[in-house]
Phi, psi and omega in degrees: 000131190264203214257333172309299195292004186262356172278307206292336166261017175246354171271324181291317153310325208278332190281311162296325181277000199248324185239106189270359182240037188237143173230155171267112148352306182206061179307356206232337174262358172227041149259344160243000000 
């Protein structure tokens, strides 16, 4: 994991723990 996808799956966590009833849709169509 380079240092982009790990801010971006550190943004994403961080965006799941602050709204638990907000979801991402598709993580895999939008980390690429």
């Amino acid at each position: 994991m380079n240092s982009a996808e790990q801010t971006v799956t550190w943004l994403i966590t961080l965006g799941v723990l602050e709204s638990p009833k907000k979801t991402i849709s598709d993580p895999e169509a939008f980390l690429q």
